[in-house]
ZAMARGU-4260 file (C-alpha; in steps of 0.2 Angstrom, whole numbers, plus 5000, padded with zeros to 4 digits):
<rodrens>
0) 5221/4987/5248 | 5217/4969/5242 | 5215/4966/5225 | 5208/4948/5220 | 5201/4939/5205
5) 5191/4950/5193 | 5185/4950/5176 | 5186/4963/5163 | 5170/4970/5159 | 5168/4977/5140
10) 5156/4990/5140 | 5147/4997/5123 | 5143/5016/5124 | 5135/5020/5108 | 5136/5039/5103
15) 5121/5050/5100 | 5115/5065/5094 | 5103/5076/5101 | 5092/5089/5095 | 5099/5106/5105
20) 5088/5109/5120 | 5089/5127/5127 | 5089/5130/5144 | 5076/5143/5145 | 5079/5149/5165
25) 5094/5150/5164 | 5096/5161/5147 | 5107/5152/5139 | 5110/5145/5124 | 5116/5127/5126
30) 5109/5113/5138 | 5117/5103/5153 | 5112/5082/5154 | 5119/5072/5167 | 5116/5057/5158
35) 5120/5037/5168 | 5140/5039/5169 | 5143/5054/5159 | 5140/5073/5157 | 5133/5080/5140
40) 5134/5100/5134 | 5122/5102/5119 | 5129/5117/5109 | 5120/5124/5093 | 5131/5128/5081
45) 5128/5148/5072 | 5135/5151/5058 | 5152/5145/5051 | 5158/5149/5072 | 5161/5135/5082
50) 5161/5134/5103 | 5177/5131/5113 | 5179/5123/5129 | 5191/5123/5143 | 5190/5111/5158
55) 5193/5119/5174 | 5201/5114/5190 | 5210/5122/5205 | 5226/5123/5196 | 5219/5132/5178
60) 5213/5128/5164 | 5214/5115/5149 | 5208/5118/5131 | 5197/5102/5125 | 5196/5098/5106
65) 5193/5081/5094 | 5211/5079/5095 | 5216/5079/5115 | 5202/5073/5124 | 5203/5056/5123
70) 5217/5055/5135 | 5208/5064/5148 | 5188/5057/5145 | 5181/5069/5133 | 5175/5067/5117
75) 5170/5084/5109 | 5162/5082/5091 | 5154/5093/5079 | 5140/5087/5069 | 5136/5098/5055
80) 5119/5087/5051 | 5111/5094/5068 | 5122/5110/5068 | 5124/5105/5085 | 5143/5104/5094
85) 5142/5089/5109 | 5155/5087/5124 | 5153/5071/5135 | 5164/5070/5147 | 5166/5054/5156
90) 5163/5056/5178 | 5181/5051/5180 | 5188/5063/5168 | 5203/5072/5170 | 5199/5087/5180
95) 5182/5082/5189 | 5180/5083/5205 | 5175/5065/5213 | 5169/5062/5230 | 5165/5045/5235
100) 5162/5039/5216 | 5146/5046/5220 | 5147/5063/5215 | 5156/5069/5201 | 5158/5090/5199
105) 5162/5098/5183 | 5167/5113/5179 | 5169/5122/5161 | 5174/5138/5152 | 5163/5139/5135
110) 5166/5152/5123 | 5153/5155/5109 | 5146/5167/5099 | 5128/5173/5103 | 5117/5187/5090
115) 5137/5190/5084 | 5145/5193/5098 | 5157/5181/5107 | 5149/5177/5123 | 5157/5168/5139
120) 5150/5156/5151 | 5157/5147/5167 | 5147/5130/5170 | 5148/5120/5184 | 5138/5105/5186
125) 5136/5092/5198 | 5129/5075/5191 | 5128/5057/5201 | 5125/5039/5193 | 5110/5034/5188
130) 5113/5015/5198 | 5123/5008/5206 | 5144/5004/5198 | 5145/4987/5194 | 5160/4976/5196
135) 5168/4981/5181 | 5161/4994/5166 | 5170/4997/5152 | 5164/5012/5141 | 5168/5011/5122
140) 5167/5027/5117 | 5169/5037/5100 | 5189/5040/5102 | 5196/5030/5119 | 5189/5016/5128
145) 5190/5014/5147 | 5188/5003/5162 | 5185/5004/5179 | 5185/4992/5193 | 5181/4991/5210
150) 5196/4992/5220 | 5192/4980/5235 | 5195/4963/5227 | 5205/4949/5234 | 5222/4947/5228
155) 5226/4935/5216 | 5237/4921/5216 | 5242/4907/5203 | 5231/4894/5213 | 5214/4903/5212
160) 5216/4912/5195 | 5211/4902/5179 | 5216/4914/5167 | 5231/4907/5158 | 5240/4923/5150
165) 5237/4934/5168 | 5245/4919/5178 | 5257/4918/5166 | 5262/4934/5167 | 5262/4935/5187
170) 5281/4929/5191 | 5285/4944/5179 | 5275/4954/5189 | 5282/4948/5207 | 5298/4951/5197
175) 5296/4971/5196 | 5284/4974/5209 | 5290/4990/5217 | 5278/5000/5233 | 5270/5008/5217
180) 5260/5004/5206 | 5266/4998/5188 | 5258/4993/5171 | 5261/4977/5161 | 5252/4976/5145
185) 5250/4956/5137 | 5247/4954/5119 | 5246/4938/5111 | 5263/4933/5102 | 5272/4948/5111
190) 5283/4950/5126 | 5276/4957/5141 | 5278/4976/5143 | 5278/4983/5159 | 5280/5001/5160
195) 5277/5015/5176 | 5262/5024/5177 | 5271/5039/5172 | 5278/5031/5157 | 5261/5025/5152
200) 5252/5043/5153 | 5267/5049/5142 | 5261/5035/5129 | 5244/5043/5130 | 5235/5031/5143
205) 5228/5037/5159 | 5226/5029/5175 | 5219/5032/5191 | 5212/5026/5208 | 5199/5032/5215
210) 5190/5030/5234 | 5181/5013/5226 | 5189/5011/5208 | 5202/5008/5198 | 5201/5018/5182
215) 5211/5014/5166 | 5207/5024/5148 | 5216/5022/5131 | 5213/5031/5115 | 5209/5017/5100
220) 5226/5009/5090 | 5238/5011/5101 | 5253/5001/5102 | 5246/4989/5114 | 5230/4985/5109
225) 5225/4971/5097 | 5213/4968/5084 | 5205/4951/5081 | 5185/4944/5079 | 5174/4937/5093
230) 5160/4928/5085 | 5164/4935/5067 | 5164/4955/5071 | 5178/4966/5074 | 5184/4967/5091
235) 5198/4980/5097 | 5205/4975/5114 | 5218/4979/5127 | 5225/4971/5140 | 5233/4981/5155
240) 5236/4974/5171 | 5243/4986/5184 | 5251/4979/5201 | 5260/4985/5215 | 5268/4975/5231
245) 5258/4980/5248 | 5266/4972/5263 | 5270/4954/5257 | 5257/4953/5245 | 5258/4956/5225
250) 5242/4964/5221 | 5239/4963/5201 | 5222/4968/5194 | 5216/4962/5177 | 5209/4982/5167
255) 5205/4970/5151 | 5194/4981/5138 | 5186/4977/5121 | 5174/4987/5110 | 5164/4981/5094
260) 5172/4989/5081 | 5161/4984/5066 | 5154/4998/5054 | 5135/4997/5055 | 5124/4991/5039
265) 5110/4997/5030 | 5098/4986/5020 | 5081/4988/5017 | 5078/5007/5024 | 5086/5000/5041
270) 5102/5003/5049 | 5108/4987/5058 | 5126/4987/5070 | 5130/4971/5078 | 5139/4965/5092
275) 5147/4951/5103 | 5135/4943/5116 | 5145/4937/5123 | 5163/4947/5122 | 5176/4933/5124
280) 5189/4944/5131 | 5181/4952/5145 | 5174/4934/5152 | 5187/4921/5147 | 5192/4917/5165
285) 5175/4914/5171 | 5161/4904/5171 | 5141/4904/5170 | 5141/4920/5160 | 5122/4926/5159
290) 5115/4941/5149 | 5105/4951/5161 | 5097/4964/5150 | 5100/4974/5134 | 5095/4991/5134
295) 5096/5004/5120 | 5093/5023/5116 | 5100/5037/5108 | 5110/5052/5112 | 5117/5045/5128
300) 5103/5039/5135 | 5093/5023/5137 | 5075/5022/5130 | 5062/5011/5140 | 5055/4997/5130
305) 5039/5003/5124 | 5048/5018/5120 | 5060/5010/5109 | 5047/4998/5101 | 5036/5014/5097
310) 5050/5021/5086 | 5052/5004/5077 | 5070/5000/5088 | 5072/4980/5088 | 5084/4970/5097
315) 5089/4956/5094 | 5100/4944/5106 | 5106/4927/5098 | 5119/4915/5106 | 5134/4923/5097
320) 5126/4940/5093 | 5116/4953/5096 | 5109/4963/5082 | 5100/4982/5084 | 5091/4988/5070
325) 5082/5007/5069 | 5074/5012/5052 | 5081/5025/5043 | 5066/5037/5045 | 5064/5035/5064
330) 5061/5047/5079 | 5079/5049/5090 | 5089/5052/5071 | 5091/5067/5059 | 5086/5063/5042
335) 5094/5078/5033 | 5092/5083/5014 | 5102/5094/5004 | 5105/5100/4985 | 5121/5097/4975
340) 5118/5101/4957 | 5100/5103/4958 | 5097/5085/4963 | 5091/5080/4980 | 5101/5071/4991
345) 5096/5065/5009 | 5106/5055/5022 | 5099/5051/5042 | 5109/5049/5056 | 5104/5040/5073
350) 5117/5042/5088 | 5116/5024/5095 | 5118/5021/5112 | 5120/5000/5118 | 5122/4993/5137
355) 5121/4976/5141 | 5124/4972/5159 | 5128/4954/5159 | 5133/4943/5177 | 5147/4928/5179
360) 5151/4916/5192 | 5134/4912/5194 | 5129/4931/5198 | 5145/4933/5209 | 5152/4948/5198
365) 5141/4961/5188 | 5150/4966/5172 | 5141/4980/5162 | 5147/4988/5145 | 5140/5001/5135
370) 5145/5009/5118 | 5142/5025/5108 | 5140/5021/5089 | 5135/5033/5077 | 5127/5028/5063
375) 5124/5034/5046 | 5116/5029/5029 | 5124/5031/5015 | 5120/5046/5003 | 5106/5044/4994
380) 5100/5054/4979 | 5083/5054/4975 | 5072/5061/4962 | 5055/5066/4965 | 5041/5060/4954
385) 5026/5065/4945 | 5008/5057/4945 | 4995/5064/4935 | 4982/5062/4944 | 4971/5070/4930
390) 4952/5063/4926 | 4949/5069/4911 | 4927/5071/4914 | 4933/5084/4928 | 4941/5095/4914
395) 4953/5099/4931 | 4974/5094/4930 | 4976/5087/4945 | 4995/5082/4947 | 5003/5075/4961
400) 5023/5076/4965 | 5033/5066/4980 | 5039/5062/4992 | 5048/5074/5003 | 5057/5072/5019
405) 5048/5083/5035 | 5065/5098/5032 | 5058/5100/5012 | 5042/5114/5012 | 5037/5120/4994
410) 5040/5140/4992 | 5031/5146/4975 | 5025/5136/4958 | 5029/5142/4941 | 5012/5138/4931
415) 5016/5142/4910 | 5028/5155/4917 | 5019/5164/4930 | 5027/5164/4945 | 5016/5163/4961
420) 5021/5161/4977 | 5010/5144/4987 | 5001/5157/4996 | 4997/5171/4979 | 4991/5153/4970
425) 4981/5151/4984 | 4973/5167/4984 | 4971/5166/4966 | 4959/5149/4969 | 4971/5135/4964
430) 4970/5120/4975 | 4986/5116/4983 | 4986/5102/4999 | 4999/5095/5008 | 4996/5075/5008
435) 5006/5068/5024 | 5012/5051/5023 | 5015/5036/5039 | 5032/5037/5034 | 5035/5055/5040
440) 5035/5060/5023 | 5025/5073/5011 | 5019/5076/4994 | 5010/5092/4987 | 4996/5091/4974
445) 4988/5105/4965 | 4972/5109/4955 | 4970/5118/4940 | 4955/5118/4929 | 4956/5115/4909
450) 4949/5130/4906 | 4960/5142/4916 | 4969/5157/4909 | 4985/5150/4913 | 4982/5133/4905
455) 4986/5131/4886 | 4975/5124/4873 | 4978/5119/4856 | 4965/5111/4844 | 4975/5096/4840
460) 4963/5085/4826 | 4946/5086/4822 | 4936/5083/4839 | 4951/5083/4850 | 4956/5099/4863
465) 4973/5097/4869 | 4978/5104/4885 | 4993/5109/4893 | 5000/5114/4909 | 5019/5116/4914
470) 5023/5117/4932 | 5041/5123/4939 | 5041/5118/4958 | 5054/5129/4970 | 5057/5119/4987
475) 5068/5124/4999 | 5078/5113/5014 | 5075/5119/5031 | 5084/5126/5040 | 5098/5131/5029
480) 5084/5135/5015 | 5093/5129/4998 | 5082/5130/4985 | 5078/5116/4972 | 5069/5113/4958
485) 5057/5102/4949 | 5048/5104/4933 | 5034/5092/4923 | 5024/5093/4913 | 5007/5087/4911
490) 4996/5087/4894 | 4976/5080/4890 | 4968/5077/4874 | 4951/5074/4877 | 4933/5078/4864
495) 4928/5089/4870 | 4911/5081/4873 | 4910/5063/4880 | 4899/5048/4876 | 4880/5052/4885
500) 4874/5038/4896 | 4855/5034/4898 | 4848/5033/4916 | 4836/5017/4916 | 4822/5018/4929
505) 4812/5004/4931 | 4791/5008/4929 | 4776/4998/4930 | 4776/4991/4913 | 4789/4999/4905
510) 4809/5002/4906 | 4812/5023/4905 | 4827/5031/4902 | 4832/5048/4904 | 4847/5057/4894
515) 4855/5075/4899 | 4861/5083/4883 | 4878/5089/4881 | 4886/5101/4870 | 4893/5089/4857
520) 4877/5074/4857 | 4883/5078/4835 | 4897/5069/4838 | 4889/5052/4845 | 4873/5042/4842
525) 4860/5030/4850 | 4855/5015/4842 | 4845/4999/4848 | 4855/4985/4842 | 4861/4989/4824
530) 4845/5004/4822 | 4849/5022/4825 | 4836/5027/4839 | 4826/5041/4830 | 4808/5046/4831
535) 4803/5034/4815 | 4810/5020/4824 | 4802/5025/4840 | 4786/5027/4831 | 4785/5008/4823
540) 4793/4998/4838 | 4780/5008/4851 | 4793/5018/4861 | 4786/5033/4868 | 4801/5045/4865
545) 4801/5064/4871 | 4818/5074/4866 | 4819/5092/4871 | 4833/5105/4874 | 4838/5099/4891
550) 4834/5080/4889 | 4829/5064/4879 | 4817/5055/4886 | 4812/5034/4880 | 4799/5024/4888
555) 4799/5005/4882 | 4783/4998/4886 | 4787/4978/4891 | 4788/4967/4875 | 4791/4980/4863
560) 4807/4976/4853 | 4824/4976/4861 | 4820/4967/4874 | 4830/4952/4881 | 4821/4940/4893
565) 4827/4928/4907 | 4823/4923/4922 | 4806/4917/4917 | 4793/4912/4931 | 4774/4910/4935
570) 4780/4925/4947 | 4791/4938/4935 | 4798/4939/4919 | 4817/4948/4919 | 4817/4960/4904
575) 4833/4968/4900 | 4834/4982/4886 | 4848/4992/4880 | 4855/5006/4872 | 4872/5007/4863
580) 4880/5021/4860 | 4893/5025/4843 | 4905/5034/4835 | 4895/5045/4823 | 4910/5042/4811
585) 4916/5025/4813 | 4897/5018/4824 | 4911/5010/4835 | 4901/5006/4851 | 4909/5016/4866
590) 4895/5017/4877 | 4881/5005/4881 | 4867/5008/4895 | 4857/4992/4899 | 4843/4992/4911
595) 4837/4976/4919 | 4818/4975/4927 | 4805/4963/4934 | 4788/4963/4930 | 4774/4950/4932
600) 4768/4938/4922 | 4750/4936/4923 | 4749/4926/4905 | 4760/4929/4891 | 4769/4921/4877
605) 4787/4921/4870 | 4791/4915/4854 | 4811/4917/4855 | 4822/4917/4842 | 4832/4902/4848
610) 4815/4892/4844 | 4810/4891/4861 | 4791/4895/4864 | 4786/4900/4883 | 4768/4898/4887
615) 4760/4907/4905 | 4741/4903/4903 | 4728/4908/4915 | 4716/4893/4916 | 4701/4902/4927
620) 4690/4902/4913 | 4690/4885/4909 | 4674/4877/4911 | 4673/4862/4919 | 4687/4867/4932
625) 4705/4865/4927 | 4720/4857/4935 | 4734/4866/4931 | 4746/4849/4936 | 4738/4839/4924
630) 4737/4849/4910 | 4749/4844/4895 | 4753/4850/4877 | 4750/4839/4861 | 4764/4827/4866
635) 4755/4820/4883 | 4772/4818/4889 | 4774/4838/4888 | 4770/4844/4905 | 4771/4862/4914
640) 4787/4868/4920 | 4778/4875/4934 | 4762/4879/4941 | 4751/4886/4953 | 4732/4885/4959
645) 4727/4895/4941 | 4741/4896/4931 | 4754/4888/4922 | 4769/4887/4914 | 4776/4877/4897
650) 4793/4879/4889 | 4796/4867/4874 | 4806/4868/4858 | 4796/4873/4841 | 4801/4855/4834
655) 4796/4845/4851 | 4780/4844/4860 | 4769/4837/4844 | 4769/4856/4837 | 4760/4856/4821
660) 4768/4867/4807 | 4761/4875/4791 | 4768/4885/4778 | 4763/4898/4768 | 4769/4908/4753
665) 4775/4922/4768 | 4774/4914/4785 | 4780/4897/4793 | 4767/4892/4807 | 4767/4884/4823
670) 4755/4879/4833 | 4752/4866/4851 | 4739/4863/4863 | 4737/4866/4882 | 4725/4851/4883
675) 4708/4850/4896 | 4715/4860/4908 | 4723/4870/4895 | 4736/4885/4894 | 4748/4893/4883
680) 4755/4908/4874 | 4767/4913/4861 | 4778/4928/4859 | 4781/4941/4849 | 4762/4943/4844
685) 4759/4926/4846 | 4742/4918/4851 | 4733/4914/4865 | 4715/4908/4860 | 4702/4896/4871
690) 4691/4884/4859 | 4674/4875/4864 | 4683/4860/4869 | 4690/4870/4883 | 4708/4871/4872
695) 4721/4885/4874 | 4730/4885/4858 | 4747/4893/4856 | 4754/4900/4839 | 4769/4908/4834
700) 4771/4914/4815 | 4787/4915/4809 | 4789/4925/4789 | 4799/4914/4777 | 4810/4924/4769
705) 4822/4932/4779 | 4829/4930/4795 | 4818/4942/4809 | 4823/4947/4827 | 4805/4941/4837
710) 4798/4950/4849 | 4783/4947/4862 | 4767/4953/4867 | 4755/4951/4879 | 4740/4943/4871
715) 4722/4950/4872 | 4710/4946/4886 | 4697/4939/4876 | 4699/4920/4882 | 4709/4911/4865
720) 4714/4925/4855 | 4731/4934/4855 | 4741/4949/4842 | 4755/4946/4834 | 4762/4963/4825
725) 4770/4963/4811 | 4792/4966/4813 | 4802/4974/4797 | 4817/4965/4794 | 4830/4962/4802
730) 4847/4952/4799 | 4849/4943/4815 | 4853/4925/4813 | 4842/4912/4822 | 4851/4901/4831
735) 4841/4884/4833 | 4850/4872/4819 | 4836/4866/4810 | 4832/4848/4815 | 4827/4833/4802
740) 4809/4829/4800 | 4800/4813/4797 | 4798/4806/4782 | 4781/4800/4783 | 4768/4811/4778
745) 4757/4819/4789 | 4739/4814/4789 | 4726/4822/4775 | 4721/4839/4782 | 4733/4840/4795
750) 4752/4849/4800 | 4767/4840/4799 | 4777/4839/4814 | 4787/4854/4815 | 4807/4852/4810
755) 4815/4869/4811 | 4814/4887/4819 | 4808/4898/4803 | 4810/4918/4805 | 4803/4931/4815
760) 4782/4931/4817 | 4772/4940/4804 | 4755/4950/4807 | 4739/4940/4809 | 4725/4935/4818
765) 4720/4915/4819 | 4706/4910/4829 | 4707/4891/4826 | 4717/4878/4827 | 4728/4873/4810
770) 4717/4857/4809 | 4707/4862/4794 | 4714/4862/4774 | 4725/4878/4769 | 4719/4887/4757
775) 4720/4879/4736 | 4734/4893/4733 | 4745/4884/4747 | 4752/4867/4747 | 4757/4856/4764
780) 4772/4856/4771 | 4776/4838/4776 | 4792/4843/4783 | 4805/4859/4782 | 4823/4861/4777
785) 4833/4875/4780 | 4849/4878/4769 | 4862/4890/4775 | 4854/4893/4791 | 4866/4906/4798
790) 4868/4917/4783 | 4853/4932/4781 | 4845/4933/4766 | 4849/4914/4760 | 4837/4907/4769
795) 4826/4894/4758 | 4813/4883/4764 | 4807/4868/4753 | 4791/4859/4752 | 4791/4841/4747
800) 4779/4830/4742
</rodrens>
């Protein structure tokens, strides 16, 4: 047989664990996988009993257990996380049956114990690789690694190898070549060891040849193995070389094996295990390496790539390394929790399995290594937690607790201690739901109303109920079923009647709002502005109000008082009003309810109380024909803000515009002209009047003394008259500084222009313009000073001479 120049070949085989899968038809409690180039027995574990195996061949039979198997190509683990036991068994192990390399028969005694009684089986199974042997494989598994290589390579020589340490070695080899074959292991800084076959299997090694392959296996830190660091990780290697002389020819093949023997690491809720891409030892006499592909799976098997991508498996191949990372909560592992000292611990395992098939001198040879790695995260405790989930206007705890792995089910709830299993609480009508999360996770929340038996209530201060619920959670873990506990507390203070809130509705000329009543409406009061809303007050703004048992009803007819106004245009006006609602002992505002509507503005006035007067005049009357663009106010170069084919629209300080001004022992008046096509109007009662020299004159009437909230109304229809109401008092602050006058005197008989925004509009009806003499009990005003124009009640006004 001619042996010639070959590379060794590390393999990664990464162990797994799979869930037990029971072979129904048969009637048996384990399950049988010929999986790529091993067999694997699932065994699920009962009890504290374990399962024995013996291998069988035609000469008896061989007990396998953790401690022996390496030797021969088993690997029998017990994993207490999936109560499962697992045998692999490579398909050159010891006692299998091999025909042709290409069909492998196994054959096993398995003891167990089944519904408590011990139970026996024979197996026989007969598996075949899944493709075709490359070159070399080398197979790292849990406790041996081994290599196989095909057996039909040319012989080597020292002018065709270019591995330094094997030609090295060769004139050592030619030295003690005998007819059989021998075993020379090179480690670096150490003499050569060359040991019989025999001697070798005494040291725990095992060799073979099959009809293709030559088969070498060794157990991990033996004597002869190395350990050192390809591209930063931890490698283990070996370096056999077995030889024998065959006619005139030395025939030495090169059974180099290496396994990653770094720990895997887990960050961010992912475990991540590294290896070599390319693994130095296996390739070093080579050339043109080329990774061909990287395939991953768990418990033994390869996953496709969508498959693996699904579960959130990534792989990554770099230049010097490839790095797998699975997250801790995905599909293929067992995330597994359990109790120690009532605190919850969980840990997941995934059994990793790696290949990389990889080609050198330029695709002349085919390597392919696989490795089992098992992987685990560290234990982690964790501690539920609570969320109160409780809205206080529901007068229903509803409280939240999380998050559970898939093996933790809630069993029974401890509510005030009454003790009520999930599905008695259930029946009694508290709410309890499952809420699943993406992460494979869960949390429970339940319902329990205020006012429930079980609940405790305590009046806590005057106006406050206190509430209080105490909840004991038992969960158990599956399957084993240990319990665990989890207690919280949850507690609401609350009045036990809340702020109302009006309902605006929006009418033809008028806001309404509606009111439900509650059981408390004592402890809270509606006011407009800094006024309680009673029926007096009702009564002397204009509001319409209705209050019965069931309800409170306001209408607020546009231009009452309270209103705010924007937005003003020839085709709306925006009128917003609001109600406040306060404490009934400290009128601390908690609640407001505002209400903004549009209405139309066929003519009105607005005499604001930032001295800003609004005219919207219809000018159809006017005879001759008016046109509303070239209509202005006493100041000619006063001209509408807007217009259209009848109307118009003027907004103009109260000191600007030539307004004429005259004060009184009670009022402060102001007065302009919409001149020959003319139009205007002021607020708040203000007037809109229409003179035979085709005149609309605007007035607003402000009260001296005080400081008055203004208000508007829409004038009368009569052409040139208007209504302004009287306003009782009020302490808002105007907020127009007052402006410095001229100080010549106006001419005999007429007003002084105006200088300042006096107070709110008083009651009156003028019909002409202020171009006549007051009355002999009031003197002119030339021009008006305000002192302490922000502070009520200190307003003073001066007429000078």
């Amino acid at each position: 047989m001619a042996v010639g120049e070959y590379v060794g070949v590390v393999m990664v085989l990464v162990v797994t664990f799979t869930s037990f899968n029971c072979v129904s038809e048969a009637d048996v409690p384990f399950s049988i996988e010929c999986q790529g180039h091993h067999l694997a027995i699932f065994m699920p574990l009962s009890g504290d009993s374990q399962p024995s195996f013996k291998a069988l061949d035609a000469t008896g039979e061989f007990p396998i257990t953790e401690d022996n198997g390496a030797q021969c190509g088993y690997t029998y683990r017990v994993y207490p996380m999936m109560a499962v036991a697992i045998l692999r068994a490579s398909y050159f192990s010891c006692y299998t049956e091999n025909k042709d390399d290409m069909t492998f028969t196994f054959n096993f005694h398995l003891t167990t114990v089944v519904n408590n009684e011990e139970v026996a089986y024979n197996i026989t199974k007969m598996c075949s690789p899944s493709h075709p042997w490359a070159d070399q494989e080398v197979t790292c598994e849990e406790n041996y690694m081994e290599v196989s290589v095909q057996a039909d390579l040319s012989c080597l020589n020292t002018q065709s190898v270019k591995d330094v340490p094997m030609v090295s070695a060769l004139p050592q080899a030619q030295e003690a070549v005998t007819s059989f074959w021998q075993m020379m292991f090179l480690k670096q800084g150490e003499d050569l060891v060359v040991l019989s076959v025999d001697k070798a299997k005494d040291l725990g090694y095992f060799f073979d040849v099959t009809p293709g392959r030559i088969v070498f296996r060794a157990p991990y830190r033996q004597p002869h193995s190395e350990v050192g660091t390809v591209s930063g990780l931890t490698v283990e290697m070996i370096r056999p070389a077995v030889f024998l002389q065959q006619r005139l020819t030395t025939m030495m093949v090169d059974l180099v094996a290496a396994c990653t023997q770094t720990d895997e690491v887990y960050k961010n809720g992912t475990l991540v295990w590294r290896s070599p891409t390319v693994m130095v030892p296996l390739v070093f006499a080579h050339s043109g390496f080329r990774s061909e592909h990287v395939d991953i799976g768990v418990m033994g098997k390869s996953l496709d790539h969508d498959t693996a991508a699904e579960r959130g498996y990534t792989v990554d191949v770099g230049p010097e390394i490839i790095e797998i990372s699975i997250p801790s909560n995905a599909e293929g592992g067992v995330r597994k929790s359990f109790v120690m000292n009532n605190t919850y611990h969980e840990s997941y395992f995934v059994d990793l399995y790696y290949e990389h098939t990889f080609t050198m001198d330029d695709g002349a040879l085919e390597g392919r290594l696989r490795q089992f790695k098992p992987m685990t995260t560290p234990i982690m405790f964790h501690v539920p937690f609570m969320v109160n989930l409780t809205v206080l206007k529901n007068r229903v705890f509803t409280v939240y607790v999380g998050s559970f792995p898939y093996d933790v089910d809630l069993v029974s709830v401890n509510l005030n201690g009454e003790y009520l299993t999930v599905e008695e609480a259930i029946q009694k009508g508290y709410e309890i739901s499952k809420v699943p999360h993406d992460n494979v996770t869960h949390a429970y929340t339940i319902r329990v109303p205020f006012e429930d038996p079980l609940v405790s209530k305590l009046y806590y201060v005057e106006g406050i109920q206190q509430y209080s619920l105490s909840i004991n959670y038992t969960l158990h873990i599956m399957p084993q079923k240990d319990l665990y506990f989890y207690f919280t507390t949850v507690v609401a203070q609350i009045l036990d009647v809340y702020p109302p809130s009006f309902n605006g509705l929006c009418m033809e000329n008028s806001i309404r709002f509606r009111l439900d009543h509650q059981e408390f409406d004592r402890l809270w009061v509606a006011s407009i502005g800094l006024f309680p809303l009673t029926q007096e007050l009702a009564d002397t703004r204009g509001y319409i109000m209705t209050n019965s048992s069931q309800n409170l009803t306001l209408d607020v007819p546009l231009f009452a008082p309270g209103y705010i106004y924007e937005n003003i245009s020839l085709e709306h006006i925006s009128a917003t009003f609001e109600i406040l609602i306060r404490n009934a002992k400290s009128l601390e505002v908690v609640e407001s309810s505002a209400k903004t509507c549009q209405f139309t503005t066929p003519e009105l006035l607005l005499c604001a109380p930032n001295g800003i007067m609004t005219v919207v005049s219809d000018l159809s009357q006017a005879k001759p024909d008016a046109l509303p663009s070239k209509t202005t106010l006493l100041d000619k170069n006063c001209t509408p803000k807007e217009v259209d084919e009848t109307r118009v629209l003027f907004e103009f300080a109260l000191n600007s515009c030539g307004t004429r001004v005259e004060v009184t022992n009670d009022t402060v008046i102001y007065e302009n002209e919409v001149q020959f096509e003319p139009s205007l109007t002021p607020e708040k009662n203000p007037i809109i009047m229409r003179d035979s020299a085709y005149r609309v004159i605007v007035r607003c009437i402000y009260p001296v003394h005080g400081v008055k909230r203004l208000s508007i109304e829409q004038p009368f229809q009569t052409p040139g008259v208007g209504l302004i109401q009287l306003q009782n008092p009020s302490t808002y602050p105007l907020t127009v500084p007052p402006k410095e006058a001229p100080t010549a005197a106006a001419p005999p008989n007429t007003l002084a222009t105006a200088d300042t925004v006096p107070p709110e509009m008083m009651a009156t009806t003028l019909r002409t313009p202020l171009t006549r003499k007051p009355p002999s009990t009031q003197k002119l005003a030339k021009y008006v000073r305000v002192f302490n124009w922000n502070r009520p009640g200190k307003l003073k006004i001066v007429p000078l001479d």
